[in-house]
VMD Tcl script that draws the C-alpha trace (Angstrom):
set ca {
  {61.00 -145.55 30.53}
  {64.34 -145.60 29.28}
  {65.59 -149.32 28.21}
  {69.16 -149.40 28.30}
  {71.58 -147.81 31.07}
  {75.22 -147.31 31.24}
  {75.91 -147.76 34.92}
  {79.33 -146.71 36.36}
  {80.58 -148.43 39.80}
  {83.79 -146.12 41.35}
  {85.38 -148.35 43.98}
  {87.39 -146.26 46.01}
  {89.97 -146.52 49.65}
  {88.52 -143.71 51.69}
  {91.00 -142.54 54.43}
  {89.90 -139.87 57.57}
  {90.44 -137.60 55.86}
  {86.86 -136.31 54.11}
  {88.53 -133.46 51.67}
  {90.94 -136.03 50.34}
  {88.34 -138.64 49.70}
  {86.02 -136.04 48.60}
  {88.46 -134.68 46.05}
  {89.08 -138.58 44.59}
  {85.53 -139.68 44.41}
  {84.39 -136.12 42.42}
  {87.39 -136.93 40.07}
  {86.43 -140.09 39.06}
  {82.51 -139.22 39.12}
  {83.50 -136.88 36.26}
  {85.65 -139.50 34.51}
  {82.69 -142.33 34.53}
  {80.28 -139.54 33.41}
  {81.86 -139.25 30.30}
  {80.23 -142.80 29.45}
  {77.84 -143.37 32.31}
  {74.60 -142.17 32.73}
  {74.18 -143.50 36.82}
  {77.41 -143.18 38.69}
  {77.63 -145.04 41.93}
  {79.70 -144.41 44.63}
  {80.58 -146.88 47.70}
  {79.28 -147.07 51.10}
  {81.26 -144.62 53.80}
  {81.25 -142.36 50.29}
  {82.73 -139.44 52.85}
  {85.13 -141.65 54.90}
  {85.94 -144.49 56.74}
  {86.95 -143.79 60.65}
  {86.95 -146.87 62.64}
  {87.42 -144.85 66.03}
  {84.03 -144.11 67.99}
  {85.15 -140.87 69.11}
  {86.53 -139.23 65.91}
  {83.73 -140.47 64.01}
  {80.86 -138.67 66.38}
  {83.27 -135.47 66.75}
  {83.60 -135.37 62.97}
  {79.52 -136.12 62.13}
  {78.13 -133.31 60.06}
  {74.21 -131.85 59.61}
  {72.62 -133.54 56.49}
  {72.25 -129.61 55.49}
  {76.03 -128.96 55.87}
  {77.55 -131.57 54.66}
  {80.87 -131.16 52.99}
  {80.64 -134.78 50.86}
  {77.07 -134.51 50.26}
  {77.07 -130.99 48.86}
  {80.17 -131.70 46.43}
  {78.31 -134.66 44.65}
  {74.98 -132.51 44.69}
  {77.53 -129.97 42.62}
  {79.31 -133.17 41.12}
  {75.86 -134.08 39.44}
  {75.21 -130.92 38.22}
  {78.25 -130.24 36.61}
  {78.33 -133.35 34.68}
  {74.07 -133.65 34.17}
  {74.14 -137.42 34.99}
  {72.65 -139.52 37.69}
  {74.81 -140.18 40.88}
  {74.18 -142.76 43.60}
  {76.21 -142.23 46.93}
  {76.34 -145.30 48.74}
  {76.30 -143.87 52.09}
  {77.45 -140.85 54.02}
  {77.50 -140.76 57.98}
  {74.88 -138.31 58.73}
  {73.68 -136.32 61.88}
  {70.00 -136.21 62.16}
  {69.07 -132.32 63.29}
  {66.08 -133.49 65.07}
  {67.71 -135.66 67.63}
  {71.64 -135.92 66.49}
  {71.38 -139.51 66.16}
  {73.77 -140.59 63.46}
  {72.86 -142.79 60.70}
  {74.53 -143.81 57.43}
  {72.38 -142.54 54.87}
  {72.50 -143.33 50.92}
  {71.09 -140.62 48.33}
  {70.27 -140.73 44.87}
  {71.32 -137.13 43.45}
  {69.73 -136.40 39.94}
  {70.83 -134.58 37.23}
  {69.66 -131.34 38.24}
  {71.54 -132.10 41.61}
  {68.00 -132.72 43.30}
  {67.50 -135.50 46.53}
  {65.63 -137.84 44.39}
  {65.66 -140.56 47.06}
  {67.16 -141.16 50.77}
  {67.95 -144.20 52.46}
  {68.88 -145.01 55.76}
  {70.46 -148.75 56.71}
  {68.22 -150.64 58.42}
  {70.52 -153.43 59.42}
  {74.10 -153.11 61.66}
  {76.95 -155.35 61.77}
  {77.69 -156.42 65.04}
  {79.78 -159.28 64.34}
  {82.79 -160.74 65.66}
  {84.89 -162.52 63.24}
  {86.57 -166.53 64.02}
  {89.99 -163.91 62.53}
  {89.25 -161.91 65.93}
  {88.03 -158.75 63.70}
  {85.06 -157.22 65.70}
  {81.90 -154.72 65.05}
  {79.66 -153.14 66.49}
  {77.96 -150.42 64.14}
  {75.01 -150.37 66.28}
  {77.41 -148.73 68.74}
  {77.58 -145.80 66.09}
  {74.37 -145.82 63.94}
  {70.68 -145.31 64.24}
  {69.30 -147.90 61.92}
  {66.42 -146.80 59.63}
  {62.91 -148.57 59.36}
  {61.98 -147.66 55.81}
  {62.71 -149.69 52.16}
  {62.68 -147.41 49.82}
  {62.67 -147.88 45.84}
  {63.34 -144.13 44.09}
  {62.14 -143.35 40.76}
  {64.71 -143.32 38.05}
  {64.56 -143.31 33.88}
  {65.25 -146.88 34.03}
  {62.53 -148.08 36.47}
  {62.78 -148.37 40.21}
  {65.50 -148.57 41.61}
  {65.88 -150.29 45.21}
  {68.51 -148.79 47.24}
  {70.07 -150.89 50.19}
  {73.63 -150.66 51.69}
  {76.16 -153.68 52.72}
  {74.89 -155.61 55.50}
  {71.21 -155.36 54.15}
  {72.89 -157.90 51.09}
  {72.74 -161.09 53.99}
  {68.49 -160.42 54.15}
  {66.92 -161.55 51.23}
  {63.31 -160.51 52.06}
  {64.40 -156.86 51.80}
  {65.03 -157.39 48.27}
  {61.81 -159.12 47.42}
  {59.95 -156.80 48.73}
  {61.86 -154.14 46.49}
  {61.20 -155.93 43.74}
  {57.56 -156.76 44.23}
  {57.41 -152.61 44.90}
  {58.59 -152.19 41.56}
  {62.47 -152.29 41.37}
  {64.58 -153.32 38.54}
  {67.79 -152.51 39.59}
  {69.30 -153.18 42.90}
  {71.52 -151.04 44.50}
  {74.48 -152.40 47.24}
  {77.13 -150.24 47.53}
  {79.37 -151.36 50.52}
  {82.59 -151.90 52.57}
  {82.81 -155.15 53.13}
  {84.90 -156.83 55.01}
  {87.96 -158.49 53.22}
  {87.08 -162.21 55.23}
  {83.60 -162.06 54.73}
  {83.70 -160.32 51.53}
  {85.95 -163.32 50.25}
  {83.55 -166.17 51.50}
  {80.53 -164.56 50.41}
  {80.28 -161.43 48.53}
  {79.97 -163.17 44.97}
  {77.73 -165.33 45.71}
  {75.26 -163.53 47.47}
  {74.96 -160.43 45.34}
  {73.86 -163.08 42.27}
  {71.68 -164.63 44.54}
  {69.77 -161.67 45.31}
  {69.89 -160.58 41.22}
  {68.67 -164.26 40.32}
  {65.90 -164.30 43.57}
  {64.55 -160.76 41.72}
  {64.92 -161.02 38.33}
  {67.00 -156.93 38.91}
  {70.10 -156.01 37.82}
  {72.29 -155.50 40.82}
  {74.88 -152.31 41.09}
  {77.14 -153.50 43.68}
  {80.66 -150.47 44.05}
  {82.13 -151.11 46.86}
  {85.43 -149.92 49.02}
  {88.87 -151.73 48.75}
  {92.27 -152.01 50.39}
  {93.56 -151.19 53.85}
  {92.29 -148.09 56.01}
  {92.53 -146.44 59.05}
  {94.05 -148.85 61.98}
  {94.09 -151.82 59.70}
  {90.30 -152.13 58.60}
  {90.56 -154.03 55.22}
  {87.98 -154.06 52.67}
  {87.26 -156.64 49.92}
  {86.92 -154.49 46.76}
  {85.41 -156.23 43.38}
  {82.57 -154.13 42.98}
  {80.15 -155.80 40.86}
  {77.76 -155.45 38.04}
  {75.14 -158.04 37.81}
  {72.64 -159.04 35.32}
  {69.36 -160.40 36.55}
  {70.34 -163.88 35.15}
  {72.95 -164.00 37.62}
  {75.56 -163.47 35.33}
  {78.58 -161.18 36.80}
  {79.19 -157.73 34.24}
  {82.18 -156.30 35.68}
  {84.27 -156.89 38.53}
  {86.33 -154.09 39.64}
  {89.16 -155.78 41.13}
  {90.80 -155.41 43.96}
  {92.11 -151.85 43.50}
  {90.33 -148.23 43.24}
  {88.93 -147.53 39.93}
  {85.83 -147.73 37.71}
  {83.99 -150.31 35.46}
  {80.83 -150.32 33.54}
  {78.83 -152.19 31.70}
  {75.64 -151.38 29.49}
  {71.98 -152.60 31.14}
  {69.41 -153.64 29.00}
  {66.15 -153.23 31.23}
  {64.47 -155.92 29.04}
  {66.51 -158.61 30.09}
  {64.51 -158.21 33.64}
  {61.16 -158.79 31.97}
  {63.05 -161.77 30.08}
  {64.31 -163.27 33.46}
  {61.19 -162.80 35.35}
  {59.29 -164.43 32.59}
  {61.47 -167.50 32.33}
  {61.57 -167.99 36.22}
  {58.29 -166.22 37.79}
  {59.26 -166.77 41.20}
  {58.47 -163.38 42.88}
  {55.11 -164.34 42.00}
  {54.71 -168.06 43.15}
  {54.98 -167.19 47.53}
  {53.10 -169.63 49.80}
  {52.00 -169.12 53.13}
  {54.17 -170.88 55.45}
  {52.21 -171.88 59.21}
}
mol new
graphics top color blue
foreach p $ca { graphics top sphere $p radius 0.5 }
foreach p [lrange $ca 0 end-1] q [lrange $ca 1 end] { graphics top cylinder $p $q radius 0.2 }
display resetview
């Protein structure tokens, strides 16, 4: 296993439009590849549609898929390690829709899928409202994909606010803790921060946290700051408020370190 990682978050402001955002996030993919060796890309990687309709009429096979096969090629062409937060996906055995995240490697290979297991259906004291169960399938499975770092534990956005999902990752053998999402720009304010370190302290994992930012389609605002954070709890990079890219260098060690210092994954008590 590899012991130190130069992770790349892009934070981007995906539009309807698919090409467009397509042709943005493959740009800066190659940019962060020139230092990174895992790129990771935001939830709603392909776009961001708030309308019901438009969003079923423009779902697209897993097979066919315009976004996902550009990163597969994106991957290739620069020989890293790419993480796509999530892409709406049609399942071809019943046409459900989910939003799916993939780990791509190198080689452009699936190394790992992931579908969300938990929707927001909120409704916000501002008088926002969601209902993604209206518009996903959720999926059933955790999933922690092999990488040259260690495991890596893939989740998306709304997962962050259910901290036994990330236990469990990390008592299945993650070290690194993926979130890529769109949150909300109330919510994200209130709580994005300080739940992300939560989860990294709780674990002992680095967490790899790129995100989506600004105003979309009818008015949906994002939060931005994608965040890099040690397993200390310590915040590596913020990325603002804007699209762009930050890094920071991961020394795997520092999980052992943490997890030594506060054993906690390992000191559970039945509860009756």
């Amino acid at each position: 296993m590899t012991a130190v990682l130069d992770v790349a978050c892009v934070q981007l402001n995906n539009r309807r439009d698919t090409a467009d955002n397509i042709a943005d996030a493959v740009a800066a993919i190659h940019r962060a590849a020139e230092t990174a060796d895992l790129v990771a890309l935001p939830e709603n990687a392909d776009r961001i549609e708030p309308d019901l309709d438009r969003l079923r009429a423009g779902a697209e096979d897993e097979a066919e898929h315009s976004a996902l096969a550009a990163y597969r090629a994106a991957a290739a062409e620069t020989g890293k390690w790419l993480l796509i937060g999530s892409l709406g996906v049609r399942r071809p055995d019943d046409g459900a829709y989910v939003n799916r995240g993939y780990l791509i490697g190198p080689d452009r290979t699936l190394r790992a899928t992931y579908d969300k297991i938990h929707m927001f259906d909120v409704d916000l004291a501002s008088g926002e409202s969601y209902r993604e169960s209206d518009r996903c399938t959720p999926g059933d499975r955790a999933v922690v994909a092999a990488t040259p770092w260690g495991g890596l534990g893939m989740s998306i956005c709304y997962d962050l606010r259910f901290p036994h999902l990330y236990r469990t990752l990390a008592r299945r053998g993650a070290s690194l803790l993926a979130v890529p999402a769109a949150f909300t720009k109330r919510t994200g304010e209130a709580h994005w921060h300080v739940l992300l370190r939560a989860r990294a302290i709780e674990t002992g994992c680095f967490v790899i946290a790129p995100a989506q930012c600004g105003t979309h389609a009818e008015g949906r605002r994002t939060f931005g700051h994608s965040l890099i954070v040690d397993p200390w709890g310590t915040v590596l990079a913020d990325g603002g408020e804007a699209p762009g890219i930050v890094t920071a260098r991961l020394d795997l060690e520092r999980v052992t370190a943490a997890r030594r210092m506060i054993p906690s994954l390992g000191h559970d008590r039945p509860i009756s």
